[in-house]
C-alpha positions as a printed NumPy array, in Angstrom:
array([[ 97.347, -20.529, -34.701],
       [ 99.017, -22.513, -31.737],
       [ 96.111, -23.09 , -28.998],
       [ 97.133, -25.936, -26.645],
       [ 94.887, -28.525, -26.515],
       [ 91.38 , -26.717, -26.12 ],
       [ 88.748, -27.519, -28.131],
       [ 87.285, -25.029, -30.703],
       [ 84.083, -24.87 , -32.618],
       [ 84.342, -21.812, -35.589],
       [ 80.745, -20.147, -36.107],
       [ 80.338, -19.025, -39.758],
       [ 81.157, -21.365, -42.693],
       [ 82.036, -18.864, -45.082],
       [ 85.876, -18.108, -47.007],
       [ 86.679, -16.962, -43.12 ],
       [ 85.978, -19.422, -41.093],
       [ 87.828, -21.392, -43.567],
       [ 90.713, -19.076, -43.477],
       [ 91.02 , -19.216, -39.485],
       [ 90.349, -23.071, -39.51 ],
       [ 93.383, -22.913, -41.865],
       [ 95.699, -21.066, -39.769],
       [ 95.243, -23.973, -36.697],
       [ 98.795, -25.627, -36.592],
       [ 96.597, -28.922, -34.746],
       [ 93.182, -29.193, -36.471],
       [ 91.837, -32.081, -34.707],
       [ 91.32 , -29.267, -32.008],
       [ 88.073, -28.035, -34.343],
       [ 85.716, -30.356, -33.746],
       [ 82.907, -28.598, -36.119],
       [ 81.474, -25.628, -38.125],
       [ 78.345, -23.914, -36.689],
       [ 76.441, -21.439, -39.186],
       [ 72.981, -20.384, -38.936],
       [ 72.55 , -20.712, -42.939],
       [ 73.597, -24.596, -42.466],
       [ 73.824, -26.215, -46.26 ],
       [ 75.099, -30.015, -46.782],
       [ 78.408, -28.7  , -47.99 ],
       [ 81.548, -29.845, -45.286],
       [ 84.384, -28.233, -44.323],
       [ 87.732, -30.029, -44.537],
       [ 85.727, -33.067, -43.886],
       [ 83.925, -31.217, -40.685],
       [ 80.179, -30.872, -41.067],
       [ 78.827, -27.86 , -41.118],
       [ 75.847, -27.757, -38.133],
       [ 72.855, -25.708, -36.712],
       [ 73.311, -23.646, -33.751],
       [ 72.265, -26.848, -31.468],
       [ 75.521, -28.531, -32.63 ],
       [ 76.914, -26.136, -29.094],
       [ 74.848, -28.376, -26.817],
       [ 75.572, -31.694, -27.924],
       [ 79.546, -31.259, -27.814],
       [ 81.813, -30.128, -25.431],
       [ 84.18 , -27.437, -26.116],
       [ 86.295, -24.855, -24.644],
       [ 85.815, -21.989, -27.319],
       [ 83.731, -20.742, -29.756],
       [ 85.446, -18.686, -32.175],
       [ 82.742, -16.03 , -34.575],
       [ 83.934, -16.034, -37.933],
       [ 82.002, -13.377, -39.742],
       [ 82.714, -10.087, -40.585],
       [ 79.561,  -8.57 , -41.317],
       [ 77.292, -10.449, -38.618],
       [ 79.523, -10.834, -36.12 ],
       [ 77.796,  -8.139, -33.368],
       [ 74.081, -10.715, -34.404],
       [ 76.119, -13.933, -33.277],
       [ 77.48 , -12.734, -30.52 ],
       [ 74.099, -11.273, -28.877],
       [ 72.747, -14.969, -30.084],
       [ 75.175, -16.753, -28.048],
       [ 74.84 , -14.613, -25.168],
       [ 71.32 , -15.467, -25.466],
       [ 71.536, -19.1  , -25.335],
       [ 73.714, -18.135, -22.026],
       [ 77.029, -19.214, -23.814],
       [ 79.631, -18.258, -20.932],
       [ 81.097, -15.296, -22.721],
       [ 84.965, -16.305, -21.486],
       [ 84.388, -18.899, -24.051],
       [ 83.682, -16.646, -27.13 ],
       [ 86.476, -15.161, -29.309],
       [ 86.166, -13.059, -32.29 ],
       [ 87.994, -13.165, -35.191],
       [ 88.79 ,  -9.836, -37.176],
       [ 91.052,  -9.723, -40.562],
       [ 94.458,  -7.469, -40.031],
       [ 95.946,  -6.676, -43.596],
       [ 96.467, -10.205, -44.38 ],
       [ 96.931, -11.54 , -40.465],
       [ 94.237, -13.201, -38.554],
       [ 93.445, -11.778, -34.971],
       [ 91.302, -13.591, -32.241],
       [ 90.215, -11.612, -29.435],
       [ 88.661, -12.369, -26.489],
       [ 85.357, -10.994, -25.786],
       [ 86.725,  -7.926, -23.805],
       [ 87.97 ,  -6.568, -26.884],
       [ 84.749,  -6.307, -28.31 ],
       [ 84.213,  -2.48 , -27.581],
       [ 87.233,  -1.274, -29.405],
       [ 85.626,  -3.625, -32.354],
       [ 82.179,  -2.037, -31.953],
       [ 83.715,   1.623, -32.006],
       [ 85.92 ,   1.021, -35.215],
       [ 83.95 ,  -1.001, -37.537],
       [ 80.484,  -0.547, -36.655],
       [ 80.128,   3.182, -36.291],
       [ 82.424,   4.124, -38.657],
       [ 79.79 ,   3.32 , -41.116],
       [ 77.851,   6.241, -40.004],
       [ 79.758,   9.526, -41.232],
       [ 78.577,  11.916, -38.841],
       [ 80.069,   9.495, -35.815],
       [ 83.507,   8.67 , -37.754],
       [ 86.223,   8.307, -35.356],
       [ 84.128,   8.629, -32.261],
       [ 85.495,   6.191, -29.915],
       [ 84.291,   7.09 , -26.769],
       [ 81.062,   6.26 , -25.045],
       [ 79.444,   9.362, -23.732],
       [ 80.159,  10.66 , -27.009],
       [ 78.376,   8.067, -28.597],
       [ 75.377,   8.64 , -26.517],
       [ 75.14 ,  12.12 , -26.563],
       [ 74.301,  11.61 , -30.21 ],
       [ 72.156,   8.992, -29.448],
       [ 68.957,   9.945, -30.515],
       [ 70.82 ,  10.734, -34.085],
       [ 71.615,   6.529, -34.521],
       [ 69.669,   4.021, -36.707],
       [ 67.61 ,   1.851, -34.643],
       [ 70.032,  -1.165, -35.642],
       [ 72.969,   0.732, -34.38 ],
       [ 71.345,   1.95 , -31.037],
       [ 70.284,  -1.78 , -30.433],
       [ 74.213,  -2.704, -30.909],
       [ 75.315,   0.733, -28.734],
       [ 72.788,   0.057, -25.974],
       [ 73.919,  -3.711, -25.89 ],
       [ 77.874,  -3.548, -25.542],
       [ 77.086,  -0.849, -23.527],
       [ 75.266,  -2.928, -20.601],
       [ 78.02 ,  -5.583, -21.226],
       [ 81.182,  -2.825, -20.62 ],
       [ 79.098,  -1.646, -17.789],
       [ 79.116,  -5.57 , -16.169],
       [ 82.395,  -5.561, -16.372],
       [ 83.291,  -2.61 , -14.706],
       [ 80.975,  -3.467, -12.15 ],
       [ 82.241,  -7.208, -12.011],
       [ 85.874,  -6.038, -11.374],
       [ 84.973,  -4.365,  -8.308],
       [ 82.773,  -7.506,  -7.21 ],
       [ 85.979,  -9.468,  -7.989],
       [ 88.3  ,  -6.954,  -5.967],
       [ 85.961,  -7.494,  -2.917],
       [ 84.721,  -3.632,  -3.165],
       [ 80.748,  -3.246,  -2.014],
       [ 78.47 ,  -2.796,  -4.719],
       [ 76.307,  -0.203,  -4.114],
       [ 73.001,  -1.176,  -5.401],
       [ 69.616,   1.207,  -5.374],
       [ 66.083,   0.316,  -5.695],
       [ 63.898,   2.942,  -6.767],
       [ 61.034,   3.239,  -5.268],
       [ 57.273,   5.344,  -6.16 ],
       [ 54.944,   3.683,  -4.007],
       [ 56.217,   1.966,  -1.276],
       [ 53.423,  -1.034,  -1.101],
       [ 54.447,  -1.725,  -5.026],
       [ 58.087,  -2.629,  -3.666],
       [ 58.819,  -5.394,  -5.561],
       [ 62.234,  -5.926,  -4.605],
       [ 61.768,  -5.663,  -0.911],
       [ 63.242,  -9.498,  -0.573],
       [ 66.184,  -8.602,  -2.84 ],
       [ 66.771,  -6.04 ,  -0.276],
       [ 66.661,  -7.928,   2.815],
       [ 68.944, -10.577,   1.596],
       [ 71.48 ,  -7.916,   0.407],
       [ 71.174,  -6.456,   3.782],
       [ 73.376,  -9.106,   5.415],
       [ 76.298,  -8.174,   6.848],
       [ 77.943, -10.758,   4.902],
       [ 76.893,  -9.618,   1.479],
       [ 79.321,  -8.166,  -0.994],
       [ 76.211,  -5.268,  -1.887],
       [ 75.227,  -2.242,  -0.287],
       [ 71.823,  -1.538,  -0.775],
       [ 69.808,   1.608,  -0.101],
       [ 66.238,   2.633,  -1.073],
       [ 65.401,   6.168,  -3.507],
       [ 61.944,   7.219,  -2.989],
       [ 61.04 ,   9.218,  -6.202],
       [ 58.876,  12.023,  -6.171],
       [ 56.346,  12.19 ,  -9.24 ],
       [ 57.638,  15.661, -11.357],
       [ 55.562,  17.551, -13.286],
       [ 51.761,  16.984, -12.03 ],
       [ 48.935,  18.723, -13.374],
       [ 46.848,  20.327, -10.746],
       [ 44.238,  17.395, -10.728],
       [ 47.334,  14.753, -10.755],
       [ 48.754,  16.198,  -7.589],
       [ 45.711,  16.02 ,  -5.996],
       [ 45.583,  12.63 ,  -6.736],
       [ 49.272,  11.72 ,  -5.436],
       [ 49.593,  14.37 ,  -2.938],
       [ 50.123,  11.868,  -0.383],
       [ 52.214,   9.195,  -2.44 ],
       [ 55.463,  10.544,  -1.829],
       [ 55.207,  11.286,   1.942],
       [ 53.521,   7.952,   2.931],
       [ 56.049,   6.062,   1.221],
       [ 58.701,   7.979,   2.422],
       [ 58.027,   7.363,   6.273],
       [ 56.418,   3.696,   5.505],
       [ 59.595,   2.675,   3.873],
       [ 61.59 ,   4.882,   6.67 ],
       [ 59.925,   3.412,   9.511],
       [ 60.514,  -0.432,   8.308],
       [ 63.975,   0.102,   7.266],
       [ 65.598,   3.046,   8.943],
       [ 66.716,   6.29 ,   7.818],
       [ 70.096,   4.577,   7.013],
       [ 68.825,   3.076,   4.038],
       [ 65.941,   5.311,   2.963],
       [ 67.133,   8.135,   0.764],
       [ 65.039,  10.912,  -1.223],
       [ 64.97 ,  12.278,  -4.678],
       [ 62.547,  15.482,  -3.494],
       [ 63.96 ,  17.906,  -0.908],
       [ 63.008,  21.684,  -0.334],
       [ 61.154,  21.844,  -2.983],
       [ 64.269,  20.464,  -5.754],
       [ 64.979,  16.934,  -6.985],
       [ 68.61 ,  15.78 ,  -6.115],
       [ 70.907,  13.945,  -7.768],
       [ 71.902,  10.674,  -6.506],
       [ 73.711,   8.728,  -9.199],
       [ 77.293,   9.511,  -8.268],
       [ 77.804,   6.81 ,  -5.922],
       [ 75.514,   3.838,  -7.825],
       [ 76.429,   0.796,  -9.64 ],
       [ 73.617,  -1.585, -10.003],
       [ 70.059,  -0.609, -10.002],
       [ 66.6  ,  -2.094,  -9.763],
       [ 62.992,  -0.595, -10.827],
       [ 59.387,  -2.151, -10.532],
       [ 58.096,   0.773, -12.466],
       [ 58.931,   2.32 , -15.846],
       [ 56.43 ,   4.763, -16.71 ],
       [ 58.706,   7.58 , -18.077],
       [ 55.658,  10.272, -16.195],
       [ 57.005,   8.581, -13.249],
       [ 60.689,  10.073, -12.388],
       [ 62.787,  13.446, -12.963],
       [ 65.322,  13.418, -15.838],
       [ 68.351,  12.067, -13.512],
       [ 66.077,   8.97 , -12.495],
       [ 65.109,   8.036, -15.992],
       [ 66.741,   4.387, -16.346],
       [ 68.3  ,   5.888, -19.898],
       [ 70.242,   8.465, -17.454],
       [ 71.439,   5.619, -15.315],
       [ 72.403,   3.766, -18.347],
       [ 74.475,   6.466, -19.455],
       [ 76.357,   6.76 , -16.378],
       [ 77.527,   3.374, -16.157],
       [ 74.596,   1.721, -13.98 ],
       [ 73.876,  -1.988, -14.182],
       [ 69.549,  -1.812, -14.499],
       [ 67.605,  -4.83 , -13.366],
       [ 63.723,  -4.603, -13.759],
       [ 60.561,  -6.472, -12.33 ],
       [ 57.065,  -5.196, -12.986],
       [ 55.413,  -3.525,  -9.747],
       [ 52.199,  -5.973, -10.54 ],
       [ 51.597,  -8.991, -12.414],
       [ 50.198,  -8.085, -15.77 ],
       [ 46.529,  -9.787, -16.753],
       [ 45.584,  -7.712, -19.471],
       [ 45.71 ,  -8.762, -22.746],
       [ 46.957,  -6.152, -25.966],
       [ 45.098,  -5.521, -28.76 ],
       [ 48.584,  -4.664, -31.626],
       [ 47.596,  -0.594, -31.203],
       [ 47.886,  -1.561, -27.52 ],
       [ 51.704,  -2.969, -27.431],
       [ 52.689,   0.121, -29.954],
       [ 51.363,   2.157, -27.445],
       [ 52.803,   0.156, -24.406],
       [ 56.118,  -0.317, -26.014],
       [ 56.42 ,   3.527, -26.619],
       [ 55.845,   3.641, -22.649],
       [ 57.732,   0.917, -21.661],
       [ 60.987,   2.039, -24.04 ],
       [ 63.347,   2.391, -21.314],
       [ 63.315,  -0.964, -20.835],
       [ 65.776,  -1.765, -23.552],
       [ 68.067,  -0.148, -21.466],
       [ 68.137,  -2.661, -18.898],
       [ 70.486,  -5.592, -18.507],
       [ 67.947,  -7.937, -17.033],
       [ 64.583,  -8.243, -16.896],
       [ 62.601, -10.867, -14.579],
       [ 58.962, -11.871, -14.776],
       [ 56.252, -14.457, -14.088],
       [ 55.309, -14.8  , -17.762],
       [ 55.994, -13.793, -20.89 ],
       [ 53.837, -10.365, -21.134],
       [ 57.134,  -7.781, -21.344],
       [ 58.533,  -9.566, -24.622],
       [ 56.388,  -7.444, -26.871],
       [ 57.287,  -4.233, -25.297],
       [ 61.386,  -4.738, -25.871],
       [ 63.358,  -4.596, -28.949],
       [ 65.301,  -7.249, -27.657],
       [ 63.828, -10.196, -24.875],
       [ 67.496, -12.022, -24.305],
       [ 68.073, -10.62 , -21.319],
       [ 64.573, -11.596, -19.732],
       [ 63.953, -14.331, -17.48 ],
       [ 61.259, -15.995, -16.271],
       [ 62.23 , -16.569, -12.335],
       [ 58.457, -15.912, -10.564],
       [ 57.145, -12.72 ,  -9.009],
       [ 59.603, -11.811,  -6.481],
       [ 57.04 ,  -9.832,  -4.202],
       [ 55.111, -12.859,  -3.358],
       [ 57.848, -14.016,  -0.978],
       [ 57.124, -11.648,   1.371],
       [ 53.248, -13.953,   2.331],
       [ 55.728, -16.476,   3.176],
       [ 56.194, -14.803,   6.7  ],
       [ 52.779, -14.936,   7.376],
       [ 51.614, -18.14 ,   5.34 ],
       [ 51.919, -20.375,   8.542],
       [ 50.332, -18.119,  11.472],
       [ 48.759, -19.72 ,  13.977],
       [ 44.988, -19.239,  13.818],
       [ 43.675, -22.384,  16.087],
       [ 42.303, -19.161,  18.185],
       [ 40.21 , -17.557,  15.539],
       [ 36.758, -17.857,  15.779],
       [ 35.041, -15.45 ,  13.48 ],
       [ 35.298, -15.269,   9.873],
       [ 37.137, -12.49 ,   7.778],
       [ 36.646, -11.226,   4.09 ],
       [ 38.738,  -8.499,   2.634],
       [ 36.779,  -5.927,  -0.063],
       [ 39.444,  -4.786,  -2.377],
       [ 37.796,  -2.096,  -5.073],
       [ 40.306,  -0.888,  -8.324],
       [ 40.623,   2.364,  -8.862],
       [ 40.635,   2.372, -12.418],
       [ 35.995,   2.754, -12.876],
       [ 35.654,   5.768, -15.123],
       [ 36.141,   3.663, -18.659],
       [ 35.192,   0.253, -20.03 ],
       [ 37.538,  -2.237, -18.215],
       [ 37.583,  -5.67 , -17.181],
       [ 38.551,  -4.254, -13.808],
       [ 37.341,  -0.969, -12.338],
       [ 33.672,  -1.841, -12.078],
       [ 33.303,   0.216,  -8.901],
       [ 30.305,   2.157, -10.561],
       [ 28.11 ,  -0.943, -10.955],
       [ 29.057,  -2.656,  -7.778],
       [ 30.351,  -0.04 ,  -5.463],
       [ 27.263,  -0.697,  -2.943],
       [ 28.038,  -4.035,  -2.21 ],
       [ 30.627,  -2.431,   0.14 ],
       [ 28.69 ,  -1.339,   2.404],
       [ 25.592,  -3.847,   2.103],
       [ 27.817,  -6.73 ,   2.949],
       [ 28.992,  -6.337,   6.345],
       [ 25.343,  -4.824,   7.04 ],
       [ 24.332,  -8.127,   6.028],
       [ 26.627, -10.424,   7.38 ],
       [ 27.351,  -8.924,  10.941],
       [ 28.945, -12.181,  12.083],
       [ 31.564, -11.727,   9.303],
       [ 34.579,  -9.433,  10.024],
       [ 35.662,  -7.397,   6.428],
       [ 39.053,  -5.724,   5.696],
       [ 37.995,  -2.753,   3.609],
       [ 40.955,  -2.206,   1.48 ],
       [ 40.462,   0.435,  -1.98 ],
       [ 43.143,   1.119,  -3.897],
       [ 45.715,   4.082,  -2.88 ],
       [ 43.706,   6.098,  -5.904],
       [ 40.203,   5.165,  -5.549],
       [ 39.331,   7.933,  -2.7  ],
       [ 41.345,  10.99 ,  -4.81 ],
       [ 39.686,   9.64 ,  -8.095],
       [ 36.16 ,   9.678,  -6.653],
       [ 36.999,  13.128,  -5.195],
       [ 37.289,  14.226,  -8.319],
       [ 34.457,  12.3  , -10.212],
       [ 32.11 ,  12.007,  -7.215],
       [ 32.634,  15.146,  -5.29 ],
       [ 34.147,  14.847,  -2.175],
       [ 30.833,  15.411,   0.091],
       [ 29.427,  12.372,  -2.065],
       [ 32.946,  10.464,  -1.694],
       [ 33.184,  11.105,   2.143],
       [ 29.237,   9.661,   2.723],
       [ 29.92 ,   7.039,   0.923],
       [ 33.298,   5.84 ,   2.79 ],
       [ 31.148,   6.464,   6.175],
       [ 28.395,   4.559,   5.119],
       [ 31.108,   1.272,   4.58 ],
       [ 32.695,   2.393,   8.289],
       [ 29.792,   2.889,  10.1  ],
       [ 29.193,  -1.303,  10.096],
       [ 31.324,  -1.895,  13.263],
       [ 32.527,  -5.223,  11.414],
       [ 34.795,  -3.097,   8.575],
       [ 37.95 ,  -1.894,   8.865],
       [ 40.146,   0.149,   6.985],
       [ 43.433,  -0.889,   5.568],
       [ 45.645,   1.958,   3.815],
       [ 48.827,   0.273,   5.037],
       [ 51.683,  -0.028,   2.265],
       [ 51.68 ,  -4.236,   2.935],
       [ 48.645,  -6.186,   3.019],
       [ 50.294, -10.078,   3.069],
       [ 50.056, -10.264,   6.461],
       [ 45.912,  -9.29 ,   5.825],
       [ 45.784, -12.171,   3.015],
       [ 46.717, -14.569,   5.507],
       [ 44.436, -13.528,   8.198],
       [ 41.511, -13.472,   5.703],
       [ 39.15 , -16.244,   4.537],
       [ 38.541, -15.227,   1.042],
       [ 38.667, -11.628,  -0.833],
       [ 35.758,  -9.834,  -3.04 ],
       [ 37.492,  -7.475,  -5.668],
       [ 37.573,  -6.001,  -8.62 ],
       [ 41.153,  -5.496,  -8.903],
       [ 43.366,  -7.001, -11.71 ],
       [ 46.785,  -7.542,  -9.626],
       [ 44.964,  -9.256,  -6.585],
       [ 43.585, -11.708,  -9.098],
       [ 46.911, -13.485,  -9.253],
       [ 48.274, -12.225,  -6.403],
       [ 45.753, -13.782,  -3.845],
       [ 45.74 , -16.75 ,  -5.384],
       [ 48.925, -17.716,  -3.386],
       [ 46.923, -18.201,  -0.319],
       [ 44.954, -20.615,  -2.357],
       [ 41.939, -19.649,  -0.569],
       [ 38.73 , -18.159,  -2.958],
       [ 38.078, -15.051,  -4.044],
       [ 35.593, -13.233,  -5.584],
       [ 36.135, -11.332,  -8.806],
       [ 33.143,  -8.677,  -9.638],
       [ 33.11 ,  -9.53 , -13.531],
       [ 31.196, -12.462, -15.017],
       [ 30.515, -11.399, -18.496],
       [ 32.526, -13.68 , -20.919],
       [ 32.697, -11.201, -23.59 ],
       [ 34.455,  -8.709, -21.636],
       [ 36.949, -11.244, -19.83 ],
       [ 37.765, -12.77 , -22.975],
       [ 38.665,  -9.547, -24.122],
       [ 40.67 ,  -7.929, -22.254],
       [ 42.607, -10.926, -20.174],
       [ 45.584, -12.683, -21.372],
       [ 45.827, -15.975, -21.285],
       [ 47.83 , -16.28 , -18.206],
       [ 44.897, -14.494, -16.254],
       [ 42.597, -16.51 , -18.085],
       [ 44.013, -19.798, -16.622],
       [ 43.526, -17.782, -13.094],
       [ 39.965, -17.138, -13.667],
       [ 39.481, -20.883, -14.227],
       [ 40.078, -21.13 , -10.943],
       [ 38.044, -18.497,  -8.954],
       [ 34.092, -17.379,  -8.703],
       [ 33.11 , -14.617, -10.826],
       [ 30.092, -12.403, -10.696],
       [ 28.857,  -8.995, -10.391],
       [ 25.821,  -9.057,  -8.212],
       [ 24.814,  -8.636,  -4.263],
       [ 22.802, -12.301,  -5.006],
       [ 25.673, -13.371,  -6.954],
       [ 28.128, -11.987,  -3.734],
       [ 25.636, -13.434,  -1.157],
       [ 25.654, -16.739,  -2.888],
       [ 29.537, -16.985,  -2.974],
       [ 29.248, -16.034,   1.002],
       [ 27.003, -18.426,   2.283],
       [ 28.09 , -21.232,   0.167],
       [ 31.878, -20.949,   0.014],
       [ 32.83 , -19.017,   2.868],
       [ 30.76 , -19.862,   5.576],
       [ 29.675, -23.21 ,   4.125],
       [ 33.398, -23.923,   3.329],
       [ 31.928, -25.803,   0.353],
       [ 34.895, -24.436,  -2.062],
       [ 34.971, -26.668,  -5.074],
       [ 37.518, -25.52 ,  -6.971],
       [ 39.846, -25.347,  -3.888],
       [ 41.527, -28.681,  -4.685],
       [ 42.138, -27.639,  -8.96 ],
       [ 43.198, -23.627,  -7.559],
       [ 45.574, -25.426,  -5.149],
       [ 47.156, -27.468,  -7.816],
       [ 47.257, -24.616, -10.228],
       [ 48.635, -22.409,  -7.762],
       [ 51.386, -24.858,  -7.071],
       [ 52.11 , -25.295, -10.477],
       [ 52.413, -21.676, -12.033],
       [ 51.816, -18.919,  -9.221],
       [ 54.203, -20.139,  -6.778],
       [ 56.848, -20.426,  -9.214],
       [ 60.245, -20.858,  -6.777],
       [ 58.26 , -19.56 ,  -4.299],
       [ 59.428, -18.991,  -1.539],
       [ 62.748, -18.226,  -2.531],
       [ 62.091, -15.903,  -6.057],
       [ 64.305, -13.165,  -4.626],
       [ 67.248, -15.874,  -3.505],
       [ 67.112, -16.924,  -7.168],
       [ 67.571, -13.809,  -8.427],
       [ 70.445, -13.041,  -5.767],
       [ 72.267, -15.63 ,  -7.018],
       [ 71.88 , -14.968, -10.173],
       [ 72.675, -11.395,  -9.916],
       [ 76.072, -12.84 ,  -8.211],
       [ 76.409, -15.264, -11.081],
       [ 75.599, -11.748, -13.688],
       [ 79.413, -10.029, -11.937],
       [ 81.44 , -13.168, -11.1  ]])
């Protein structure tokens, strides 16, 4: 082999490697062996080193030297974020020696690794390969689904490089779970090389009580999302009565929700995969639940798709039991929380009268950590009634009023959401975004397990209706444990009252100083620039 004068280091220590180390007319351009069964034994005098041996040197190539592992090495090094121009793959030829660059690797994939399964011999085309897909061994589908997302980059990165827009699409249920709105605004800009556009999905297949539980989903986040943005960049999945297909003009994605109940057939992110779509994930909510092992079966049957997407970012470390493979996840912050940033600094010299947002789940019909709407669900109303000096945002989840409909009745439902109105202190809030609310406000009293990290960035207290340590312990993982170090618990109108008088009014908030250190530290992770991050790294990703 005649290489110049770059450096090389050969992964796999075996009669190969040997055999290409061999073949290098200038040798002093190896400077090492890597193999992840390291022994003492050395190589032509080279040592043979651990994987970290790649971080300590510098090189210009790394060149995988092992026939039946070379597909597990190569997802390894893309792991540790090796740049993939520097990997090469060596394959035998008769008795020649061929390295390849990395964009050979799907011609490699097709030839030697399916051809081990009969029924796909000779196959050597994509689609075909995934029209059988459900037919593959899960080791093979893991390969497949991998070189798949790293053909599709490049595709996708030669038009970036050409100076062609990317057309990007964030799909979109509810519109006040956008998680991605900052992505969008940033990709917006005339100057960017993407061309973003929003897909509101429709919910298919409801049973009669489901639709009368998301009759309105579709429609209000259809004109919220229409009336922020324009109808340039608002599209629809749903019209006259059919879902529409949409795909033929999309090259990246992005998705904040993965139920599979959730979207038609030609939204499913496995569809998108299979047409050559770049899929980028963020969950619509910040997980605090904790999984018992039936749990994350169950969850990673749900969350399945997710293996199909290239990237996946997060706050914490929650998602990595509900992939096959967690390379491709990284921990960047929770990009929604940008959005308080354009309210975190209002002006409020003027304000004179103290405001407290009620925030019920609507999750109350099992044994939950949050959902405890049945126990507590008069405090709503006695509250304000009590504290008529005290303005309250009355904010229940989009859910709460169809599920209580259904459980309550609605004449019992419709008394009961009068009875929290009729204080002229409340007010209802069923807007789509509530930041602007969490800045106004001077604490919150919930029950709901999203706002327990997610008001924490205003650093101000809040009032979580669960105190038993049994439950909490339970159910919460340890992320939202750390949270609830940091905020008042309790269940009771007392228990409320006390939290009132003392903390809110009395501003006597001792865990303010520890809660704004903590929220520093670990909620306002690259905040306020989470979705610039990911920007850049999404233009890093297809340069």
């Amino acid at each position: 082999m005649s290489y110049s004068n770059a450096k090389y280091i050969i992964f796999g220590a075996g009669s190969f490697g040997e055999s290409v180390y061999s073949n290098f007319i200038n040798k002093k351009n190896v400077l090492g062996f890597v193999d992840n069964n390291k022994n003492s034994k050395k190589i032509y005098n080279l040592t043979v080193s651990t994987i970290e041996f790649l971080f300590n040197v510098k090189f210009d190539y790394i060149i995988i030297c092992s026939e039946p592992g070379k597909f597990e090495i190569l997802k390894q090094l893309i792991s540790l974020n090796i740049d993939k121009t520097k990997i090469l793959i060596a394959e035998k030829n008769n008795s020649e020696i061929i390295v390849s660059r990395l964009e050979k690797v799907d011609d490699i994939f097709v030839k030697e690794q399916i051809d081990s399964q009969s029924f796909l011999h000779n196959q050597n085309n994509y689609l075909q390969l995934l029209d059988k897909f459900n037919q593959l061994n899960n080791s093979v589908k893991s390969n497949l689904i991998f070189f798949r997302k790293e053909h599709t980059l490049r595709q996708i990165s030669k038009k970036f490089n050409n100076k062609e827009k990317i057309k990007v699409a964030f799909f979109v249920i509810w519109s006040s779970q956008f998680t991605f709105s900052g992505l969008f605004e940033l990709m917006r800009n005339d100057k960017s090389p993407f061309d973003p556009f929003i897909i509101v999905c429709r919910i298919p297949n409801l049973s009669v009580e489901d639709n009368s539980r998301y009759a309105n989903v579709y429609e209000k986040s259809l004109k919220d999302l229409t009336d922020k943005y324009g109808e340039k960049y608002v599209k629809q999945n749903y019209v006259n009565g059919r879902y529409v297909y949409l795909l033929d003009n999309i090259d990246i994605a992005f998705f904040s929700m993965i139920h599979p109940y959730a979207y038609d057939k030609s939204s499913l992110p496995e569809t998108l995969f299979k047409n050559n779509i770049l899929l980028y994930f963020c969950e619509y909510s910040i997980d605090v639940a904790k999984k018992t092992e039936q749990e994350i079966i169950t969850v990673q049957h749900r969350y399945s798709q997710l293996n199909f997407f290239y990237k996946i970012y997060t706050i914490n470390n929650y998602l990595s039991s509900c992939i096959s493979n967690d390379y491709h996840i990284k921990y960047i912050g929770y990009p929604k929380l940008d959005e308080f940033s354009k309210f975190e600094n209002q002006n409020k010299t003027t304000k004179c009268r103290k405001k407290i947002i009620l925030a019920p789940h609507q999750d109350f019909n099992k044994e939950n950590f949050c959902g405890n709407f049945l126990k507590t669900y008069k405090l709503y109303y006695q509250l304000p009634d009590i504290y008529p000096e005290i303005d309250f945002i009355f904010r229940p989840h989009p859910l709460l009023i169809p599920n209580l409909y259904l459980y309550w009745g609605k004449k019992k439902t419709d008394s009961f959401i009068n009875k929290v109105l009729s204080n002229k202190n409340v007010t209802l809030d069923s807007s789509s975004f509530y930041y602007q609310n969490f800045a106004e406000s001077d604490a919150i009293i919930h029950d709901c397990g999203s706002f327990l990290v997610e008001y924490l960035i205003t650093s101000k207290p809040e009032f979580f209706l669960e105190d038993d340590p049994k439950i909490l312990d339970h159910y919460l993982n340890d992320f939202s444990k750390s949270c609830i170090d940091h905020i008042y618990l309790g269940h009771t109108l007392k228990q409320a009252c006390s939290f009132i008088d003392k903390v809110v009014i009395g501003e006597i908030d001792n865990k303010k100083e520890k809660r704004t250190r903590f929220v520093n530290k670990y909620v306002k992770y690259n905040y306020p620039n989470i979705n610039k991050k990911i920007f850049e790294d999404i233009m890093n990703d297809l340069s």
